[in-house]
C-alpha positions in Angstrom: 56.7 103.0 112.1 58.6 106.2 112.9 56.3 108.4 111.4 53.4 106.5 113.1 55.6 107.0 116.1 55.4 110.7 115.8 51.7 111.2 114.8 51.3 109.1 118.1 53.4 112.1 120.1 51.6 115.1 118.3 48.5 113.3 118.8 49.2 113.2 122.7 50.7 116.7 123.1 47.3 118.1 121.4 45.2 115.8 123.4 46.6 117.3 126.4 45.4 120.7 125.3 41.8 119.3 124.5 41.1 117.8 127.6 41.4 120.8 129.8 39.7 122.8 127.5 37.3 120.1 127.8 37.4 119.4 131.4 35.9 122.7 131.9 32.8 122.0 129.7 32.1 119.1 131.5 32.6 120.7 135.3 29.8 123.2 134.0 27.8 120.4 132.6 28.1 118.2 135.5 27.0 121.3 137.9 24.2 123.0 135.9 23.5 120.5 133.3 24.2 123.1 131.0 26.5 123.3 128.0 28.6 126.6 128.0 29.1 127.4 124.4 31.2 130.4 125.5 34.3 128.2 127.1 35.9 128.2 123.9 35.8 132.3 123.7 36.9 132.3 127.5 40.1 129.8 126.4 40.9 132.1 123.6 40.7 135.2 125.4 42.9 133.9 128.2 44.9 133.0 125.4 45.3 136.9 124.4 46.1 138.0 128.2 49.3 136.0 128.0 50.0 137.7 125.0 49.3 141.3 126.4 50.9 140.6 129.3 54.2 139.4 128.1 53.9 142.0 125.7 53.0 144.9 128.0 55.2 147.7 129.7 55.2 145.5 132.8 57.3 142.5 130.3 56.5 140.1 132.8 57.8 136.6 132.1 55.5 134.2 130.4 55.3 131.6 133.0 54.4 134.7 135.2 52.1 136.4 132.4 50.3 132.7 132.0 49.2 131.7 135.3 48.0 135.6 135.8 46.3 135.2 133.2 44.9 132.0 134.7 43.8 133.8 137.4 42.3 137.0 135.5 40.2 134.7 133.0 39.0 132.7 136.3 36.8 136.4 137.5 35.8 136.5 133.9 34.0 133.4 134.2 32.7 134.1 137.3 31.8 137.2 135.4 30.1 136.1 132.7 28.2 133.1 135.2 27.1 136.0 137.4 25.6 138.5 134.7 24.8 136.1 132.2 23.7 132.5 133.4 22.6 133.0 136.8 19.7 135.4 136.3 18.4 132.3 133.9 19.1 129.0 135.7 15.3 128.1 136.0 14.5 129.6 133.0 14.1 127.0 129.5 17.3 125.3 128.7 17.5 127.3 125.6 17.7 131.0 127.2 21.0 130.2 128.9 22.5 128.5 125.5 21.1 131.6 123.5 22.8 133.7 125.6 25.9 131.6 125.6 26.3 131.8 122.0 25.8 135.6 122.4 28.5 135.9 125.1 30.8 134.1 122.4 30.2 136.4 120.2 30.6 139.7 122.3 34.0 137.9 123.4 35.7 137.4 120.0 34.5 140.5 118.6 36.2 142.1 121.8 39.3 140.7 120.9 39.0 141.6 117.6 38.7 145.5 118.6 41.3 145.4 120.9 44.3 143.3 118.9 42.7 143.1 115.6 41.7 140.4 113.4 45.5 139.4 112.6 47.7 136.4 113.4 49.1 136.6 116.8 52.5 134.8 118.2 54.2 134.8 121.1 57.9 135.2 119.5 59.3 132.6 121.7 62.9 132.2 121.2 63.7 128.9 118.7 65.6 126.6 120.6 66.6 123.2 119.2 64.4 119.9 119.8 65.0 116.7 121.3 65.5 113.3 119.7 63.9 110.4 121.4 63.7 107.0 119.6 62.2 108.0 116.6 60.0 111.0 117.9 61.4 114.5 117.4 59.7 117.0 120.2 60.4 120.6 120.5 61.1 122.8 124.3 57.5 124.0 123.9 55.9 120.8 123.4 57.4 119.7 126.8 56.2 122.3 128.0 52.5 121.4 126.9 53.2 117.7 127.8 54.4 118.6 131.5 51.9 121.2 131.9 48.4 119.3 130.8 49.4 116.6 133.2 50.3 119.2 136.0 46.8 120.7 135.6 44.9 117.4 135.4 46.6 115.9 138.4 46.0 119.2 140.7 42.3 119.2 139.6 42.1 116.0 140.6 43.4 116.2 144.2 41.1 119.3 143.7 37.9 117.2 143.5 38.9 114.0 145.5 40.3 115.1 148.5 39.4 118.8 149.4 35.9 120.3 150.5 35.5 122.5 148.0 35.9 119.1 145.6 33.3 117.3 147.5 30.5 120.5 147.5 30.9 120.6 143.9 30.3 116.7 143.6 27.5 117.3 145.7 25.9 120.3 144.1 26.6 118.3 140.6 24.5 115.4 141.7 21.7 117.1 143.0 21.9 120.7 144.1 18.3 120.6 145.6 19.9 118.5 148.5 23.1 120.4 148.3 21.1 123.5 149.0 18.7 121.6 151.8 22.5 120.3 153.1 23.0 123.9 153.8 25.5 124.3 150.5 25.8 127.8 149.1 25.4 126.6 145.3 26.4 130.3 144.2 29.1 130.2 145.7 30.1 126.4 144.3 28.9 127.0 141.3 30.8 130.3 140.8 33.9 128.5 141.9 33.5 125.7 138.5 33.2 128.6 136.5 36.2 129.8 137.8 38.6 126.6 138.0 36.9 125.9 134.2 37.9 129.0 133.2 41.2 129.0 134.7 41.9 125.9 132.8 40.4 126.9 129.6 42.7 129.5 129.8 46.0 127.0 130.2 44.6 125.5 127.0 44.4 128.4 124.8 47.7 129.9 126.0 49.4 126.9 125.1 47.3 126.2 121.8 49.3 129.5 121.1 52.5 128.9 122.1 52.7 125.7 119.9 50.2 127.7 116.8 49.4 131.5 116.6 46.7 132.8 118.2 43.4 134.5 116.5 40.3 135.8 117.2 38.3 133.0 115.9 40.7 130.2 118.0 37.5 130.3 119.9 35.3 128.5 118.1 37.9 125.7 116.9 38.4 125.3 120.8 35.0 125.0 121.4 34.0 121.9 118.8 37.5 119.9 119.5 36.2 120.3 123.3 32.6 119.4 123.1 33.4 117.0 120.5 35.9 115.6 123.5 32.9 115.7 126.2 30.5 113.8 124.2 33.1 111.0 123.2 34.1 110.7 126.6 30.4 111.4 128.2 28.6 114.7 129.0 29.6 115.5 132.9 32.3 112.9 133.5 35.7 114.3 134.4 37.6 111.1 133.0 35.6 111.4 130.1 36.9 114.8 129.3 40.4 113.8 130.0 39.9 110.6 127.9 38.0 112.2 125.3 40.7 114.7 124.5 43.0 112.6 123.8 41.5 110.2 121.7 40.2 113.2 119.8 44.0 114.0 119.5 45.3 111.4 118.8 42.7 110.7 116.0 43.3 113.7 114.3 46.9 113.5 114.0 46.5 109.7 113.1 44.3 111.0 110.7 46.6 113.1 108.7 48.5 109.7 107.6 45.7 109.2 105.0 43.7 112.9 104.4 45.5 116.4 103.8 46.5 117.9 106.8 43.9 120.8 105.4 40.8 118.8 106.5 42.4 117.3 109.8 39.9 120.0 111.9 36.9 117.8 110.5 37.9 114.7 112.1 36.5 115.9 115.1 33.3 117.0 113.3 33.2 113.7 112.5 33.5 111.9 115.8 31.0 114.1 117.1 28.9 113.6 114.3 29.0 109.3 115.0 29.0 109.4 118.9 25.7 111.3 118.7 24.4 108.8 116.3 26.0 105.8 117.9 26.3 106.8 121.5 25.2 110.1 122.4 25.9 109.4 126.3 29.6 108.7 126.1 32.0 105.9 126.6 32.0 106.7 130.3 28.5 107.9 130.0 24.9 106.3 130.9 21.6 106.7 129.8 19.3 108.6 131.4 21.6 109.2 134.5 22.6 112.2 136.6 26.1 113.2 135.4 28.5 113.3 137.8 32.2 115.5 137.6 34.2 112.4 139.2 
């Protein structure tokens, strides 16, 4: 029961991580019906800006360094949405994904160039855990507990009670009537690339905090989230959030009867049954508009 316990804690503090990382995918999804195969790149390189950052001559602190960082891998989503999805929106379905996956790549070998190909950490300071019950959690693990639930709660005041919340429901259910409405859909649209990536960011910063970080963090990222968004249902919000965690929780459940070595491949394999069993999601509906709340 106690090591259950524990599995059960890990499996929420990575769950946590996921969903944001996911929440993003789906915000895009839900906006341009489009799945952006680069958010993974875009978590890991905001990720690597902590890590230069608290690093750098400036030795800003990492609470400091992490929501710049937030803010810096924002305008390079807006970035990459500007000079490499926007010139394609009405163009096949599979330009904008080809050039996703090429933006992925460009990313990670960036990285690669610029910090190498070798294990990164951040060289926090060890400090001693904390008992509770029977679950043993360390400082930094708070610290991804408190912060998941910080993000998720201000994105959803974000989309439930501001205007900029409502335009992006609006343009995500039909941005032809957004745009008759007299809705810039740039404009929104620029701003979910730049909350995703904001929060794509969050999740890759603190994937390294409690791991290392690595140039190829990207991809991982990218099929724990979208394995996430189609569990929980491909443009739903809640279904991100949800999705995450039972992707993390599964995969740290999982460990108590396969070697920890193939735990990544529990999420191959939930994505691999939802899209045979359900490919719209628990939260999801067939043949529907997807809506981001």
């Amino acid at each position: 029961m106690e090591l259950f316990a524990q599995l059960l804690v890990n499996g929420l503090i990575a769950g946590g991580i996921y969903a944001l990382a996911a929440v993003g995918y789906n915000m895009v999804y839900g906006a341009l019906k489009f799945i952006n195969f680069a958010h993974g790149s875009v978590a890991m390189v905001g990720a690597y800006i902590v890590l230069a950052l608290a690093l750098s001559g400036l030795h800003l602190y990492l609470v400091l360094a992490f929501f710049l960082s937030m803010v810096l891998t924002a305008l390079l989503g807006v970035f990459i949405e500007r000079v490499a999805y926007r010139p394609l929106r009405r163009a096949p379905k599979l330009a904008p994904l080809t050039t996703a996956v090429a933006a992925s790549f460009v990313l990670d070998a960036a990285v690669m160039v610029i910090f190498g190909a070798d294990i990164k950490t951040f060289n926090l300071p060890a400090r001693r855990g904390f008992q509770i019950g029977p679950v043993f959690i360390t400082p930094v693990q708070c610290i991804i507990i408190v912060s998941s639930l910080f993000f998720m709660v201000c994105l959803y005041f974000l989309l439930a009670h501001t205007k900029l919340g409502k335009a992006i429901r609006a343009v995500a259910d039909d941005i032809s009537l957004a745009e008759i409405s007299g809705m810039n859909s740039n404009l929104i649209i620029s701003a979910v690339f730049a909350i995703g990536s904001a929060l794509a960011a969050a999740s890759g910063a603190l994937i390294g905090m409690d791991a290392n970080l690595q140039p190829t963090m990207g991809f991982i990222i990218t099929v724990k989230a979208f394995a996430a968004v189609v569990l929980g249902g491909l443009g739903n919000v809640y279904g991100a959030i949800v999705g995450g965690y039972l992707i993390g929780i599964a995969e740290n459940l999982g460990v108590w009867y396969i070697p920890p070595v193939w735990k990544d491949t529990i999420a191959y394999g939930i994505l691999t049954l939802m899209l045979f069993l359900r490919p719209a999601g628990i939260f999801g509906k067939e043949e529907t508009r997807a809506t981001v709340l």
